[in-house]
C-alpha positions in Angstrom: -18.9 -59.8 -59.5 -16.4 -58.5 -57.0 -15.8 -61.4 -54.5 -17.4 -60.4 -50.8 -14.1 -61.0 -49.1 -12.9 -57.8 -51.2 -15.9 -55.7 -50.2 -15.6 -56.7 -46.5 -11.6 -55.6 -46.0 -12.9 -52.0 -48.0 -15.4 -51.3 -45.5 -13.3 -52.2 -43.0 -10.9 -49.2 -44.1 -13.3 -47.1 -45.6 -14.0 -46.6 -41.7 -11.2 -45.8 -40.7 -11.1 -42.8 -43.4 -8.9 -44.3 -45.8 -9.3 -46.0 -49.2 -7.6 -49.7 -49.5 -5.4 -50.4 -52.6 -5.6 -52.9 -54.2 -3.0 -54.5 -56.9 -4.5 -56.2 -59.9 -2.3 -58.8 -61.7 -2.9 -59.9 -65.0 -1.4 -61.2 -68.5 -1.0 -58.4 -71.4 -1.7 -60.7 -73.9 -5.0 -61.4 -73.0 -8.0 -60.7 -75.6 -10.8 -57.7 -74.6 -13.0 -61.0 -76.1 -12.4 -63.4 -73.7 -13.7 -64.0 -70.2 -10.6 -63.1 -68.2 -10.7 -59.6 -69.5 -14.6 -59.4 -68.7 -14.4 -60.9 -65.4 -11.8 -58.5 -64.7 -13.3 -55.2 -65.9 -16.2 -56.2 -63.8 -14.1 -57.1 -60.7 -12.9 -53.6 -61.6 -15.9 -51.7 -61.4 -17.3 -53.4 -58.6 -14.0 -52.3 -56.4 -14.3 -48.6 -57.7 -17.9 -48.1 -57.1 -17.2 -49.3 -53.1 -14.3 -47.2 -53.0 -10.9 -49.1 -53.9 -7.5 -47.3 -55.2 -6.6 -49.5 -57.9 -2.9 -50.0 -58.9 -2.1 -52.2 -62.2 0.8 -52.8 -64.3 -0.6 -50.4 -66.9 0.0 -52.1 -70.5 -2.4 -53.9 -72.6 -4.6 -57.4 -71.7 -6.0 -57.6 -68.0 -4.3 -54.7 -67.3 -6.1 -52.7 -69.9 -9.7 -54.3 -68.9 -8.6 -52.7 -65.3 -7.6 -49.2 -66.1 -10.5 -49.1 -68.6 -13.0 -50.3 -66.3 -11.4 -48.3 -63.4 -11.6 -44.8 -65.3 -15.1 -43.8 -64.2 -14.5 -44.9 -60.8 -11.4 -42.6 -60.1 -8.9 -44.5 -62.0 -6.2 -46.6 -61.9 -2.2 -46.0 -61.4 -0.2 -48.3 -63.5 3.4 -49.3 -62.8 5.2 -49.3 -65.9 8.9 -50.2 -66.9 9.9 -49.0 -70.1 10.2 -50.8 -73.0 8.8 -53.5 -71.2 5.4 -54.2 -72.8 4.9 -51.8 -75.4 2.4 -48.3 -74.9 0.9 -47.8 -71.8 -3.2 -47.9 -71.2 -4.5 -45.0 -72.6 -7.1 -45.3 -69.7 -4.0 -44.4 -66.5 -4.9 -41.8 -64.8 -1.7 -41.6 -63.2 1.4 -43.6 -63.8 5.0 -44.1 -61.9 8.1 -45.6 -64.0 9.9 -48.7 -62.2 13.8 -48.6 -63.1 13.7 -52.7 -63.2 11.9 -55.5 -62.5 12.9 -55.7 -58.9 11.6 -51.8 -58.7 8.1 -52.5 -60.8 6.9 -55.1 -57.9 7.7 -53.2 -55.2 5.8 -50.7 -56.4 2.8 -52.6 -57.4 2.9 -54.4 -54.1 3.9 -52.4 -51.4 1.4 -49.9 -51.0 -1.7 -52.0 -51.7 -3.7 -53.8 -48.9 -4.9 -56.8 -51.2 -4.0 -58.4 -54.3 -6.2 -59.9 -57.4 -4.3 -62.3 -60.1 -6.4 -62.8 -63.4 -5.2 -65.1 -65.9 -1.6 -64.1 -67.0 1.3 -65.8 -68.2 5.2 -65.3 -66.7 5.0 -61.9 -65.2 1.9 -62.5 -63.2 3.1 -65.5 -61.9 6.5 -63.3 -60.8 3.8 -61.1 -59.0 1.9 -64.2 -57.3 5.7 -65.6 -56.6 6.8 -62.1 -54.8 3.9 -62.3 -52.8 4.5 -65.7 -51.9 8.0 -64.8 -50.5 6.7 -62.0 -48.6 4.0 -64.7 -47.0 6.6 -67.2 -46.5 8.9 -64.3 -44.3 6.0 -63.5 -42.3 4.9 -60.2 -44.1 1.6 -59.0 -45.2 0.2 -62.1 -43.7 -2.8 -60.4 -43.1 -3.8 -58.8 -47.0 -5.2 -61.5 -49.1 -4.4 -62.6 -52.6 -7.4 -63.4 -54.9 -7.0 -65.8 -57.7 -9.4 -64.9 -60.1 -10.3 -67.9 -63.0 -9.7 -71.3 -64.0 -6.1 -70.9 -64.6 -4.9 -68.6 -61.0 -7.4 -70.5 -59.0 -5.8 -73.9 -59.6 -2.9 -72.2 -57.5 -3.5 -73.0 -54.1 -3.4 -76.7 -54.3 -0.8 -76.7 -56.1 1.3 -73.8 -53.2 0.0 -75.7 -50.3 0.1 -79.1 -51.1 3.3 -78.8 -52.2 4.8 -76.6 -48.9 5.2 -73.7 -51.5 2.7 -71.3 -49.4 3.1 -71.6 -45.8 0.2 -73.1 -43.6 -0.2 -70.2 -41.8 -1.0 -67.9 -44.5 -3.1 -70.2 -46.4 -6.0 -68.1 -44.9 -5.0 -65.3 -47.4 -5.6 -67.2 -50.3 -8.9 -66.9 -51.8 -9.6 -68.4 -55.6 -12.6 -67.9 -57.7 -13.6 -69.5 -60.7 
């Protein structure tokens, strides 16, 4: 089920003629049998069918569930460094190569207008950790981040209580479980 929030902030910019983009994060190891990679092919189709861009990473796990899922709504664009995590999704109907790192999450975040993080491992948590330093400077205060599953959602205690996320962007944060 794609969370309303998401569906809200697309019809806000579906009116004004232009898709949103949205940048899903998510571990490569993950199993197409467990419930993270379900959850997130669903979340998937449910952004495609109201109209989303979708950008991913583009390698295996969560970002295989999305380009998969995200193939008969227009497709996704993956982000991919290589030699970073083995063959691309089959599923990418486009794709741009980073040069580094540094260059991958720029282009996975910049252009998008929300953000999703499924259960992941290291690189994910880079991804939620670039977002929160954009937050914490004052940018993109205004697209949310949704933590989707036990392991993300347990996030924003953690960020906030800690004065890791600042207060006033705490209203970007939204976790499901």
């Amino acid at each position: 089920r794609t969370p309303l929030i998401a569906v809200r902030y697309s019809q806000r910019r579906m009116s004004a003629g232009t898709p949103p983009v949205i940048a899903i994060f998510g571990g490569a190891g993950i199993s197409p049998r467990s419930a993270a990679y379900r959850a997130a092919e669903s979340f998937t189709r449910g952004l495609t069918a109201a109209g989303w861009a979708i950008r991913c990473g583009g390698y295996g796990g969560i970002m295989e569930a999305v380009s998969s899922a995200a193939r008969t709504g227009g497709g996704a664009h993956g982000v991919l460094l290589p030699g970073l995590e083995g063959t691309p999704s089959p599923h990418l109907i486009s794709q741009e190569n980073a040069v580094d790192l540094y260059d991958r999450l720029r282009l996975l975040i910049e252009p998008a207008d929300c953000y999703a993080a499924f259960t992941g491992s290291a690189g994910t948590l880079n991804e939620i950790a670039m977002l929160l330093a954009f937050y914490r400077s004052g940018q993109k205060l205004n697209r949310p981040l949704l933590l989707i599953g036990k392991q993300p959602a347990a996030l924003p205690a953690l960020l906030i209580g800690n004065g890791w996320f600042p207060p006033a962007a705490a209203g970007c944060l939204h976790a499901f479980q």
